[in-house]
C-alpha positions in Angstrom: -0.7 -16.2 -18.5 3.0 -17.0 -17.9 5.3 -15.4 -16.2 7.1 -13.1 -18.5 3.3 -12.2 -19.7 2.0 -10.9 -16.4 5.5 -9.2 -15.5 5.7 -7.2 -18.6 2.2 -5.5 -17.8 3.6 -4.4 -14.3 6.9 -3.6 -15.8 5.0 -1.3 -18.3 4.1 1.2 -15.6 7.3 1.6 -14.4 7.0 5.2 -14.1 4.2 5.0 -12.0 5.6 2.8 -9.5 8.7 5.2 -8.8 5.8 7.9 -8.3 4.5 5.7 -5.7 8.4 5.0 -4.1 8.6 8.7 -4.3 5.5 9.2 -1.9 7.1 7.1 0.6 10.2 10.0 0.7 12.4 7.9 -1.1 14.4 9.5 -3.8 17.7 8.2 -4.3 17.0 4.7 -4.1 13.1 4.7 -5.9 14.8 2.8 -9.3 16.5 0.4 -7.2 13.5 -0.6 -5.0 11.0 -0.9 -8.1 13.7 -3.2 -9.4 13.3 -5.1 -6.7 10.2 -4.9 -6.5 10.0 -6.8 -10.1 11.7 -9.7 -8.2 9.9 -10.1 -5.2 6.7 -10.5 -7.3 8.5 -12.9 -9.8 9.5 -15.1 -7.1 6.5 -15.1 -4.8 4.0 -13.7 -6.6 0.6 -15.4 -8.2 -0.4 -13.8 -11.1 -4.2 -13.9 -9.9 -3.1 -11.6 -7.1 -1.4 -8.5 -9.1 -3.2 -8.9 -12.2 -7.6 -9.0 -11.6 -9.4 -8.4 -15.4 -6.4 -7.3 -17.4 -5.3 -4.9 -14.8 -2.3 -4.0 -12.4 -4.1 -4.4 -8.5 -2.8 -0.7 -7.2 -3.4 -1.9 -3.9 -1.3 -5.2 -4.1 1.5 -3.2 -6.1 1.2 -0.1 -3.4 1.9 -3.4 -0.6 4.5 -4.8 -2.4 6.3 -1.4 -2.7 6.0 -0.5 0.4 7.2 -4.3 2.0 10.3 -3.5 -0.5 11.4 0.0 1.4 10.8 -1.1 4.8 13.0 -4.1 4.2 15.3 -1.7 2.6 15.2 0.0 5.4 15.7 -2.8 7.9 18.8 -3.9 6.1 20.2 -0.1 5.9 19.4 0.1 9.9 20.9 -3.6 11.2 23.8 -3.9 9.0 25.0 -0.4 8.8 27.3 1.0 11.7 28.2 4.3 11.8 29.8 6.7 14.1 28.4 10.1 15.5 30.9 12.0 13.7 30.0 10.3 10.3 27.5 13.1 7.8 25.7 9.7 6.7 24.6 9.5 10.7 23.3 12.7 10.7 21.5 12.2 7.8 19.9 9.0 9.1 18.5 11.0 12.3 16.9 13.9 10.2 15.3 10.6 8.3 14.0 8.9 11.6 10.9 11.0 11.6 10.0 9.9 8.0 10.4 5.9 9.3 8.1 7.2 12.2 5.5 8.1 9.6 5.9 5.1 7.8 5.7 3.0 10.6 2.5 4.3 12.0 0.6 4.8 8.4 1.5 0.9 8.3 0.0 0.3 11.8 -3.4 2.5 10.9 -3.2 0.3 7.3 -3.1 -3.1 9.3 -5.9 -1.7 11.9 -8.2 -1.0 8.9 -7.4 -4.4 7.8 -8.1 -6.4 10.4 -11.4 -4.8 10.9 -12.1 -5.3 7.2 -11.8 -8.6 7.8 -14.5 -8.6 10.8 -17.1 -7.5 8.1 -19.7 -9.5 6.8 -18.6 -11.1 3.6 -20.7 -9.3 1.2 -19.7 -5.8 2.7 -16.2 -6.8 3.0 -15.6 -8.1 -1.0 -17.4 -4.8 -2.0 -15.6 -3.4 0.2 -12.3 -4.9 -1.2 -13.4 -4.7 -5.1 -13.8 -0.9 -4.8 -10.2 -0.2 -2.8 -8.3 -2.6 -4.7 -9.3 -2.2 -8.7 -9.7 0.9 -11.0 -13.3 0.2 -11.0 -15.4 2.8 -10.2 -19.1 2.1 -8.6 -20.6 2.2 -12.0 -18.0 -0.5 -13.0 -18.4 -3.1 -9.6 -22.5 -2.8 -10.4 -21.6 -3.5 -14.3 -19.6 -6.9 -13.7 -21.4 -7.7 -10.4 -25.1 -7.2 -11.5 -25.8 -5.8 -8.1 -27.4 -2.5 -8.1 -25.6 0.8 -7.8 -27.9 1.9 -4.9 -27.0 -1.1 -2.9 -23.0 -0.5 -3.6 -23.5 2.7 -3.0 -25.1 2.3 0.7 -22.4 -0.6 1.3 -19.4 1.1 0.2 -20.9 4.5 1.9 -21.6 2.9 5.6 -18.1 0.8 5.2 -16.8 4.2 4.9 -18.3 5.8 7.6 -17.6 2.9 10.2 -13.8 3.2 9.4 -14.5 7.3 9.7 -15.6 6.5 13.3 -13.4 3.6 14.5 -10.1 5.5 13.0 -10.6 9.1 12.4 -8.9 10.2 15.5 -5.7 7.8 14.7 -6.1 9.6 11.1 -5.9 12.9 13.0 -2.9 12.1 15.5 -1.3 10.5 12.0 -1.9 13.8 10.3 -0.6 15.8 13.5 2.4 13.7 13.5 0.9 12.5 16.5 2.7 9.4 16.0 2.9 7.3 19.5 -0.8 8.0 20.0 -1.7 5.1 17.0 
């Protein structure tokens, strides 16, 4: 699949990826960073990696998004110097509890991460296959040949453990609790 062939599928959704900018907060600038999106996977992207079976990986795309803004954002915050008098500043400070969010929704995303990794490799790719395709347990058992039961009880304990090891970072996240991540 060449480049061009594997872009245009992404490219197609288009719409759905300015939903997703959108869920971050960001409005005025949600064309712009989809756009750029478009290059960062054209440069650095394998094709293996955002396209699994003839579909878009949500989970990759949702990543790549979200790498886009909060280098948006880190550009916007080192190179731009404003005074106190200046609207824009004010603007910036009524945004600094959104980048707060952000930035601690990322840390409980990397924490899950890094204790997905920890998992046994059979709990961990089921793990993995069910988060990161459209494929629904019905689907994994269809192209795996493993039973649904045993999907099922793997993806249902995975579950649970990340329930227990980051419920309460989930709660202080939801309470915008956001220095107690």
């Amino acid at each position: 699949m060449g480049n061009s062939d594997w872009l245009g599928l992404v490219v197609a959704e288009h719409d759905k990826w300015i939903e997703i900018i959108h869920t971050f907060g960001e409005f005025d600038y949600a064309e712009d960073l989809v756009q750029e999106s478009y290059i960062v996977l054209f440069k650095y992207a394998k094709p293996e990696n955002v396209i699994k079976n003839n579909k878009i990986s949500r989970g990759y795309m949702f990543f790549t998004l979200r790498s886009v803004l909060y280098q948006y954002y880190n550009k916007k915050n080192k190179i731009k110097k404003v005074s106190l008098d200046d609207p824009e500043f004010v603007l910036y400070l009524e945004n600094i509890d959104f980048i707060d969010e952000q930035k601690a929704f990322n840390k409980i995303c990397l924490l899950i991460d890094e204790e997905i990794e920890s998992w046994h490799w059979y709990n961990k790719k089921l793990f993995k296959l069910y988060r990161d395709t459209n494929l629904s347990i019905r689907g994994i058992a269809k192209e795996t040949g493993i039973s649904f039961v045993s999907i099922f009880h793997t993806l249902k304990k995975s579950k649970g453990k990340l329930k227990d090891m980051f419920g309460e970072d989930y709660l202080d996240y939801k309470n915008e609790d956001y220095e107690r991540i």
